[in-house]
C-alpha positions as CSV (number, residue, x, y, z in Angstrom):
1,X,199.8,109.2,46.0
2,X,198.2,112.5,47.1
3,X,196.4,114.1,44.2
4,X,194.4,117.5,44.3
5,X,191.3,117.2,41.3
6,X,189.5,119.9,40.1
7,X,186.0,118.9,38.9
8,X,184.1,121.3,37.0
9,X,180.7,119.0,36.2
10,X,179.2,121.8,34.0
11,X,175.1,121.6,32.2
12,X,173.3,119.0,30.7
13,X,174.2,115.1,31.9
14,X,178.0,116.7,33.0
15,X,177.2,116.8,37.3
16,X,175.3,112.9,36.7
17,X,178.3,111.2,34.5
18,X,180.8,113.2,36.4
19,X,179.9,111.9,39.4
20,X,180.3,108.2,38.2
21,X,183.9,109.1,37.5
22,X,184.0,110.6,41.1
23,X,182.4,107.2,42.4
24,X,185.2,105.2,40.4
25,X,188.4,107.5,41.7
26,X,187.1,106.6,45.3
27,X,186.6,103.5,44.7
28,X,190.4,103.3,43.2
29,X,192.1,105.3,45.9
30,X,190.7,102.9,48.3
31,X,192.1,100.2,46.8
32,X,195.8,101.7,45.6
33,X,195.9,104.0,49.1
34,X,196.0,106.5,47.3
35,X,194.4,110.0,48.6
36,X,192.3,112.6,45.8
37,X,190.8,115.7,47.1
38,X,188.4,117.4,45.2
39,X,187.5,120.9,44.6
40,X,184.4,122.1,42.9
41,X,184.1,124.7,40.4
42,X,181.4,126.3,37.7
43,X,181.6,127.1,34.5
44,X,179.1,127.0,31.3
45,X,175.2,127.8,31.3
46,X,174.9,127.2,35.2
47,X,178.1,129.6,35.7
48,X,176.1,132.0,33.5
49,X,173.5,131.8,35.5
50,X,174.8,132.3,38.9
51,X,177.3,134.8,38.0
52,X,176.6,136.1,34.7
53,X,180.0,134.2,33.2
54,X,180.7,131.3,31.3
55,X,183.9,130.9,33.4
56,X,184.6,132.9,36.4
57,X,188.0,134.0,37.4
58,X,187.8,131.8,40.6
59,X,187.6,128.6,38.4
60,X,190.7,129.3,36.5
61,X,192.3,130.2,39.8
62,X,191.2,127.0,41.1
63,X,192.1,125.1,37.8
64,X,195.5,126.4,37.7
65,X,196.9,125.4,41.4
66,X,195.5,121.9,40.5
67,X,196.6,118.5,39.8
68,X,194.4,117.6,36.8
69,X,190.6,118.8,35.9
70,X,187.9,116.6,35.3
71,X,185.0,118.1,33.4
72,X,181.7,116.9,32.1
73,X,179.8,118.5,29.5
74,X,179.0,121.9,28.6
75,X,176.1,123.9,26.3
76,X,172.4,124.6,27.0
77,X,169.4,124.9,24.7
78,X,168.4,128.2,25.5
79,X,172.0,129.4,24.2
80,X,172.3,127.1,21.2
81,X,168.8,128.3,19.7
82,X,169.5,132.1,20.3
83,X,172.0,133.7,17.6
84,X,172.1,136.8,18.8
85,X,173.8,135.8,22.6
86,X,177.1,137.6,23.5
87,X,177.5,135.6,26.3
88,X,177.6,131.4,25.8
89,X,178.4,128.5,27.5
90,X,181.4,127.6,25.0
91,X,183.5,130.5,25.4
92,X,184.2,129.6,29.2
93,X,185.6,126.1,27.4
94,X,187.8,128.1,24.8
95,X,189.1,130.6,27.8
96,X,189.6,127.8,30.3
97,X,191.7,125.8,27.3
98,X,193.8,129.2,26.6
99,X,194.1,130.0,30.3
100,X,195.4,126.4,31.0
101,X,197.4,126.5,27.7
102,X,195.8,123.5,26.9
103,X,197.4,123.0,23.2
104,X,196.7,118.9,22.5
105,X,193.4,117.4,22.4
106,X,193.9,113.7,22.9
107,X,191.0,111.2,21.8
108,X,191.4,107.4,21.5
109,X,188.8,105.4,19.2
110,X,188.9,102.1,19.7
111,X,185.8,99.7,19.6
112,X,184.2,96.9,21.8
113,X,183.2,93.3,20.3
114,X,180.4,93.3,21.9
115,X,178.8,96.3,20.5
116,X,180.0,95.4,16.9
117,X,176.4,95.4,15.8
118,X,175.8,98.8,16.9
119,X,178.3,100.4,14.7
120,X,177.3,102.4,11.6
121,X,180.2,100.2,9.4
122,X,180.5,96.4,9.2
123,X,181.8,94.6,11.6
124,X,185.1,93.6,9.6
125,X,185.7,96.8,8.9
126,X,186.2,97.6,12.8
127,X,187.6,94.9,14.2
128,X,190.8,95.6,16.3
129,X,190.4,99.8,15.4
130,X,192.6,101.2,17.8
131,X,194.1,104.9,16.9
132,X,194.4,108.2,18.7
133,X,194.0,111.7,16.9
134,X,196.1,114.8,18.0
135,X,194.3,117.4,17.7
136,X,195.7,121.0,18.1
137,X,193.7,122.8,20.8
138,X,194.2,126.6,21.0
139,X,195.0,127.5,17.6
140,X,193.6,127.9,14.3
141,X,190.2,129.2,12.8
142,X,188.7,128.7,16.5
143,X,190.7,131.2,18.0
144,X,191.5,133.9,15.2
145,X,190.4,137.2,14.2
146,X,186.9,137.6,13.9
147,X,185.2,140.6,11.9
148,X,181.1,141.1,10.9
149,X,180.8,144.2,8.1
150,X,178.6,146.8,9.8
151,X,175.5,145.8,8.0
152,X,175.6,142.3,8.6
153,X,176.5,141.1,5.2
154,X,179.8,139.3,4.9
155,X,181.9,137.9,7.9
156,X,185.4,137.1,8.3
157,X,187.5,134.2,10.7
158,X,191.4,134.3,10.6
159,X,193.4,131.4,10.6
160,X,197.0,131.3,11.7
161,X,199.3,129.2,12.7
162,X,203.2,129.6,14.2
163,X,205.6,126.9,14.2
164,X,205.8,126.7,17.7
165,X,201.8,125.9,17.9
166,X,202.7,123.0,15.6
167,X,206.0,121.8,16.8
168,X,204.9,121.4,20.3
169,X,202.3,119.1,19.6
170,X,204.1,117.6,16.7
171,X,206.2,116.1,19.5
172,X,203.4,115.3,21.6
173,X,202.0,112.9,18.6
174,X,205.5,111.7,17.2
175,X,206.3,110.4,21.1
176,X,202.9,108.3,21.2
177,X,203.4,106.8,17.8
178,X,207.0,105.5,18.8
179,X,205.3,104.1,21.7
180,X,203.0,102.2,19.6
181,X,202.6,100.7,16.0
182,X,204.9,103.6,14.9
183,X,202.6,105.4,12.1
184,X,201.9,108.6,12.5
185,X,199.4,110.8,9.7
186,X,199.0,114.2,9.2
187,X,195.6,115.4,8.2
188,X,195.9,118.7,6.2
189,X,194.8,120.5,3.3
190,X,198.1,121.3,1.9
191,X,196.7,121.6,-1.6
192,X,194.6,124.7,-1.2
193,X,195.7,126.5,2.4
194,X,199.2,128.3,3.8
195,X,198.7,127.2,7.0
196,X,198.3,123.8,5.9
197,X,201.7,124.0,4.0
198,X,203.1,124.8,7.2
199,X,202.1,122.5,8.8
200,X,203.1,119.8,6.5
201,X,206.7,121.9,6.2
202,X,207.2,121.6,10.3
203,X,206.2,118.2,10.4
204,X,208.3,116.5,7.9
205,X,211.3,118.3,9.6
206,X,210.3,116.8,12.9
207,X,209.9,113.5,11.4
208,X,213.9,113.4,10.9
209,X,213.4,113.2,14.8
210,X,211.7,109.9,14.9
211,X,213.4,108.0,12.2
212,X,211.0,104.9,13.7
213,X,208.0,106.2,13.2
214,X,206.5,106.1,9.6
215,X,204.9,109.5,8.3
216,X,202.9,109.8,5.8
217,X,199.6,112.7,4.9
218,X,196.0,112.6,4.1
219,X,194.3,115.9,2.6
220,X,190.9,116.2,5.2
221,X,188.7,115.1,3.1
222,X,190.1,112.3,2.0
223,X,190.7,111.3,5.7
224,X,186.7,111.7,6.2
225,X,186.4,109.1,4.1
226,X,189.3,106.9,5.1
227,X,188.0,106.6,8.4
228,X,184.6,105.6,7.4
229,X,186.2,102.9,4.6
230,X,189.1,101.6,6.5
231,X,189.6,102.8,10.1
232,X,192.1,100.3,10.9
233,X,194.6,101.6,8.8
234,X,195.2,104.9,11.3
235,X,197.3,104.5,14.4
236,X,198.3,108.2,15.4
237,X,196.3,110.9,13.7
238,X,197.3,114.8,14.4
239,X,196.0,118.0,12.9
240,X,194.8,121.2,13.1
241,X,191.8,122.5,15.5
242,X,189.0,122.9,13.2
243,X,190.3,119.8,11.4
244,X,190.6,117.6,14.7
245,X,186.9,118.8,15.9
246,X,184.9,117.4,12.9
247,X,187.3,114.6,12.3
248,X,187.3,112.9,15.9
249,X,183.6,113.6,16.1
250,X,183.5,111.3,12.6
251,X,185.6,109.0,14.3
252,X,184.0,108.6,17.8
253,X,180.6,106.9,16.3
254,X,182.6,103.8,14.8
255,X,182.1,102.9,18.7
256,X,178.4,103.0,18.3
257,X,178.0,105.2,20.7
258,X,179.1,109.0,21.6
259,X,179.0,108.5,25.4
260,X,182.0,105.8,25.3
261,X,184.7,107.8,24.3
262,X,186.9,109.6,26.4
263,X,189.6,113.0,25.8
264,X,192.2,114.4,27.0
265,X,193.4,117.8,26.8
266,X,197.6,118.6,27.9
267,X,200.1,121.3,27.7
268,X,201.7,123.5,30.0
269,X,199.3,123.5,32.8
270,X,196.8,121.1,34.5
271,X,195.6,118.7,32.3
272,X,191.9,118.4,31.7
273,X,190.2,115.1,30.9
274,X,186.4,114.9,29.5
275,X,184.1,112.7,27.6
276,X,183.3,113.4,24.0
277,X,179.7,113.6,24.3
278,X,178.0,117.0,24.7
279,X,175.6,118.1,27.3
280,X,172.2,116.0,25.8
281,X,170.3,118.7,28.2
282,X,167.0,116.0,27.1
283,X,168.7,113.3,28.9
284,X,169.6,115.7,32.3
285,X,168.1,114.4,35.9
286,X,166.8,111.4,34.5
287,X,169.7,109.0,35.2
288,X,170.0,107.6,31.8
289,X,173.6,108.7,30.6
290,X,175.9,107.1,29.6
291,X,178.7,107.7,32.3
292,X,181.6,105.2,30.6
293,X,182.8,108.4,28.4
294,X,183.5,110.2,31.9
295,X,184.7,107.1,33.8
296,X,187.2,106.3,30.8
297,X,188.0,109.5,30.7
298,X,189.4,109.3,34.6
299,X,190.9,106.3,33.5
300,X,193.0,108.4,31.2
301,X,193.4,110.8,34.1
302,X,195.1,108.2,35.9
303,X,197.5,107.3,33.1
304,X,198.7,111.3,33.3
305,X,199.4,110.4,37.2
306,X,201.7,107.2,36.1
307,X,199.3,105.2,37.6
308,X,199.3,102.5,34.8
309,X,197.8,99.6,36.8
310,X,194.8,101.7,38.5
311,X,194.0,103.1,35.0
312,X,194.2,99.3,33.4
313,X,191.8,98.3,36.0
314,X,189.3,101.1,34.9
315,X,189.3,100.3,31.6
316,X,189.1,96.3,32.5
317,X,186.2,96.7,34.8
318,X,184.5,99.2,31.9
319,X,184.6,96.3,29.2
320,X,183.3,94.5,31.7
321,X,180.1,96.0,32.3
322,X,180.0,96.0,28.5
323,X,180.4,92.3,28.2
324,X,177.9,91.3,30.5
325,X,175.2,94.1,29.3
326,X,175.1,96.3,32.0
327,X,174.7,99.2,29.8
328,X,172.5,102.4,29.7
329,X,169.9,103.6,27.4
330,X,171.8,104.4,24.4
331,X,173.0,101.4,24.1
332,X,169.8,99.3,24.9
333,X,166.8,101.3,24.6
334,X,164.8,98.1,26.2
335,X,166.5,96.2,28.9
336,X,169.0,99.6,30.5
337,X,170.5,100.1,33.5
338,X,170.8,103.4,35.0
339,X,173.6,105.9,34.9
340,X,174.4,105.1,38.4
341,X,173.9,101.6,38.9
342,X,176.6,101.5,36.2
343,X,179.1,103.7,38.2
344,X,178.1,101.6,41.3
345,X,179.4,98.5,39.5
346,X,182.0,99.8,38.1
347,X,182.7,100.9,41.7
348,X,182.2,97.4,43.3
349,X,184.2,95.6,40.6
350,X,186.9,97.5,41.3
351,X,187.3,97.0,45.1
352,X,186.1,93.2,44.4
353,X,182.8,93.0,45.8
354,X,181.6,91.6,42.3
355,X,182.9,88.4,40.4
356,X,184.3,89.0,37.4
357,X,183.4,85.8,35.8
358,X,180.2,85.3,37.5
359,X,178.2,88.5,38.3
360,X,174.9,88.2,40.4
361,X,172.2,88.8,37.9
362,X,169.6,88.9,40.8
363,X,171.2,91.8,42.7
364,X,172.2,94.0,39.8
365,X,168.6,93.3,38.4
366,X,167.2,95.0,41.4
367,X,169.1,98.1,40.2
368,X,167.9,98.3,36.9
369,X,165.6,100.0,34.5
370,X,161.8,100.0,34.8
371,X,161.1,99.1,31.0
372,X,162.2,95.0,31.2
């Protein structure tokens, strides 16, 4: 398979965890036969800085005539701490989602065994947690009407949605739940906004679609909770944008930690795949990150491709790592490895240069952090 990638590595950690994912697609297409090209693009603070915009016409050019986009992380300290910017990082993220008609955000949370004891909730509460959230990308409170009274005082964000914005990726979350243990919630709050009502109005006439797949509704802040008491009950989760974005960031420490999760991001054009993590501009050049979030995240990539096996191999050779504590700093502030001895192992178990079942502890030890 011939596959042209877009990689848009982007501030912060994004160019060192990005090029993990980089490492592990070689590594991949080496194995499979398989041939990715890559092309390079800006956006965010370092776009900003080179050409005065968070995404430059050329990247969504670029974007548009490719295959799929893998992106790191984007935001910058110097943006975040200054109120009155017009221009930030973010808004190339929201254009580049509207230009790709991106409308789905797509974030497993699952959870590792051996990183139980680094979770926030007890360890029988997260046992065998395996659900997805649908979140709706390019609608909502994100991307309505935005007004400021002249003298500062009171402020005003629309939000709207149509039916189509909610059928499409109604669909999109009705399919997956078929797929799997065939529950599917809706996260609203129907009992105090329209566009909630709506929502919950479109979706239960889908649901006559899927007669397989159970429905059933949480109000959002009820669904805060659930997911803290009792993750396991969720299988697919889909909501709104603003909804989706504080949910799935609730959701994506059960893990017990931000830099294993990866997203996707569909609809009409070029997919998009990420990690969840932000930029963590304290961690940048120092080869600490956490690159699974961008590695998994490539796995996912590979899944969108219909390449099943190479992404199942990803995802094996990830847990891996795990098993066997190869991990980075956030994991194990003591006894880490860096960011790209983990990509490099990743890398070699892939294309077999490392046992699976008995890893050379003396090599990979040569590769890891100073602090021991």
């Amino acid at each position: 398979m011939k596959k042209n990638i877009v990689v848009i590595e982007g501030d912060g950690i994004g160019p060192e965890v990005t090029r993990q994912a980089v490492k592990v697609l070689n590594a991949i297409a080496e194995c499979f036969h398989h041939e990715f090209k890559y092309k390079y693009c800006l956006m965010g603070a370092v776009a900003i800085d080179k050409t005065g915009n968070p995404l430059p016409d050329e990247t969504i050019e670029t974007a548009l005539a490719g295959d799929a986009i893998l992106f790191g992380a984007i935001g910058h300290p110097k943006y975040d701490n200054d109120p009155s910017a017009k221009v930030r990082p973010e808004q190339g993220l929201l254009k580049l989602r509207k230009s790709l008609q991106l409308f789905a955000n797509i974030r497993p949370i699952s959870t590792y065994p051996s990183l139980h004891h680094l979770s926030p909730l007890k360890t029988k509460n997260i046992e065998g947690v395996d659900f997805i959230i649908f979140r709706e990308l390019t609608g909502g409170i994100y991307f309505g009407k935005k007004e400021t009274n002249a003298d500062q005082t009171s402020a005003t964000d629309e939000c709207s949605y149509s039916r189509e914005e909610i059928e499409r990726i109604a669909h999109l979350a009705f399919k997956q739940a078929s797929l799997r243990r065939k529950k599917l919630t809706l996260v609203d709050k129907a009992n105090v906004l329209e566009t909630s009502r709506l929502w919950r109005k479109v979706v239960q006439e889908i649901a006559k679609e899927y007669p397989e797949v159970n429905l059933d509704f949480l109000f959002v802040d009820n669904a805060a909770m659930q997911i803290i008491l009792n993750p396991k009950q969720f299988d697919v989760v889909l909501t709104e944008n603003m909804f989706g974005d504080i949910l799935s960031d609730e959701a994506s420490v059960i893990s017990g930690s931000l830099g294993l999760l990866p997203s996707a991001s569909v609809g009409k054009g070029p997919a998009l795949f990420e990690p969840i993590h932000g930029s963590y501009p304290q961690a940048a050049g120092k080869d600490i990150a956490n690159p699974l979030g961008s590695i998994l995240s490539a796995a996912m990539m590979l899944d969108h491709f219909e390449l099943h096996k190479e992404a199942d191999l990803v995802r094996e050779a990830a847990e891996w790592t795990l098993m066997h504590g190869f991990v980075t700093k956030d994991i194990d502030p003591v006894n880490f490895y860096f960011t790209t001895t983990i990509g490099e192992l990743i890398s070699d178990y892939l294309v077999g240069k490392i046992s699976g079942s008995d890893p050379n502890q003396n090599n990979i030890s040569l590769r890891k952090s100073t602090i021991i």
